[in-house]
Steps between C-alpha positions, in 0.01 A plus 500: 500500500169340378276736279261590768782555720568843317316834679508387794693705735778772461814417631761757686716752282785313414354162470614450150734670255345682184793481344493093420519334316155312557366166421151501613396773678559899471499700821311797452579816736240722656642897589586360861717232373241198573521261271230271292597204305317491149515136306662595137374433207694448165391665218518349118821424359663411860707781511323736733319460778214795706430422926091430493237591737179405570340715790156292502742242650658677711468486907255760599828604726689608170189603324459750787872606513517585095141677572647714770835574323302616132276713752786663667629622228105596320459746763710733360221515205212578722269230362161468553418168328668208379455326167638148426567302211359149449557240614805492694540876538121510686664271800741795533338793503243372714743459759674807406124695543468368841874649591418841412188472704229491210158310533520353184662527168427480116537191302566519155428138313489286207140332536226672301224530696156599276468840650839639364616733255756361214564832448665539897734164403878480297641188426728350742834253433665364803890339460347213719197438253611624141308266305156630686308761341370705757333829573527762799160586646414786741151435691288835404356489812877563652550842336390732768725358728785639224343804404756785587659255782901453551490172340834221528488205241597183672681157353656241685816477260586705200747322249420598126277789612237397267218496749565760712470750148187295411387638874631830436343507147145416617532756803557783251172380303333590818700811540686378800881557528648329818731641720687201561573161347611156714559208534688250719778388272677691254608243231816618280470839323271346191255622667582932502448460074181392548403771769649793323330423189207664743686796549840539559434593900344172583874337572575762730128435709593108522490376868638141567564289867807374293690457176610173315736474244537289210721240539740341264729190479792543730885407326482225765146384527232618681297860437584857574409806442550658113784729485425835431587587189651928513268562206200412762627760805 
C-alpha cells in the first residue's frame, strides 16, 4: 500500500489475521470483527514496532464509522458535551458530537489567543511531538457550556497517555470531572500509567473503537504482537 492508501476503507471480518506475523501493515479489529489496516511504525532501536493512525487522513467513511462506534458505547455515560484534545483528537470528537446528536462541541487548544487565562492552561507533551513545548488552553468563554454538564474528553489515539491526563488535569482546574474518556485507538497499555496517575478510576472509564498492541520482532521475521508476560495478567 502507498501511504495515503491507509484509512481508507474497512475491510470484512476475517480479511486478515491478527495473529501475523506482519511486514507492513497491522490489521486493527473493530467489536464487529471489521477490520482497518494501520501502516506500522518502528520505534528506536528496531526492535519494536506500534500500528499508527492518523484520523485527519482518514476517509470521512471511516472517520464516521470510529465516530459512531466511540458514541455507541458514550451513551452509556449520559453525556451532554464533548471535549476534544488538539489537534488530532478535535477531528474526532467533532464527529463523535455529531453521532450523539449534539449541535456543537468544545474544543480545547494549544494557540493562545489574547483574551485567555494562563491560569485555565497545563502543559501538554504529545509522544508524536516530544521535543515541542506546549501548553493546554481552555477558551473562558467555553465554561458555561461545562458548568455542572456530563462532560466526555475526546482524543483520536491514546498511546503514552500523556495528553489525555494533561486534558484531565486542566478539566479539574475548572472543576470539571468527565464521565467518560475516548478515543479511536487504544495504543498498547503505556497509556493506563499515565491515566491512573489522575485517579486510579480513569482506566476503568476508557472507551476505545479498538485496541493495538505493541509489536515485536517475530523468531522468523516480520512483527507480532508482544507476548504477555504472567506478571502483566
Amino acid at each position: 500500500m502507498q501511504p495515503y492508501d491507509y484509512w481508507q476503507e474497512f475491510y470484512p471480518a476475517g480479511s486478515f489475521d491478527p495473529a501475523g506475523p506482519h511486514e507492513a501493515s497491522f490489521p486493527a479489529t473493530l467489536g464487529d470483527g471489521r477490520q482497518l489496516l494501520l501502516p506500522i511504525r518502528m520505534l528506536a532501536g528496531g526492535q519494536q514496532a506500534i500500528a499508527s493512525l492518523i484520523i485527519n487522513q482518514a476517509s470521512f467513511s471511516v472517520l464516521r464509522l470510529l465516530a459512531t462506534d466511540i458514541a455507541a458505547k458514550l451513551r452509556a455515560y449520559r453525556p451532554d458535551v464533548v471535549v476534544g484534545l488538539p489537534t488530532l483528537g478535535l477531528t474526532l470528537a467533532a464527529a463523535v458530537a455529531e453521532a450523539l446528536g449534539h449541535p456543537r462541541y468544545v474544543p480545547l487548544g494549544t494557540s493562545r489567543k489574547f483574551w485567555y487565562d494562563e491560569k485555565l492552561s497545563v502543559p501538554l507533551t504529545s509522544i508524536t511531538t516530544p521535543h515541542q513545548q506546549k501548553r493546554l488552553y481552555v477558551d473562558p468563554r467555553m465554561l458555561p457550556l461545562m458548568t455542572k454538564r456530563r462532560v466526555v474528553l475526546i482524543d483520536d489515539v491514546m498511546s503514552s497517555g500523556a495528553s489525555m491526563a494533561a486534558g484531565l488535569s486542566l478539566l479539574a482546574k475548572v472543576g470539571v470531572e468527565p464521565a467518560a474518556v475516548g478515543a479511536a485507538m487504544l495504543q498498547t497499555d503505556r497509556w493506563r500509567a499515565a491515566i491512573a496517575g489522575a485517579g486510579t478510576h480513569w482506566p476503568e472509564r476508557v472507551v476505545g473503537a479498538f485496541s493495538t498492541p505493541l509489536l515485536v520482532l517475530g523468531p522468523e521475521g516480520g512483527w507480532i504482537a508482544e507476548p504477555i508476560r504472567l506478571s502483566e495478567r
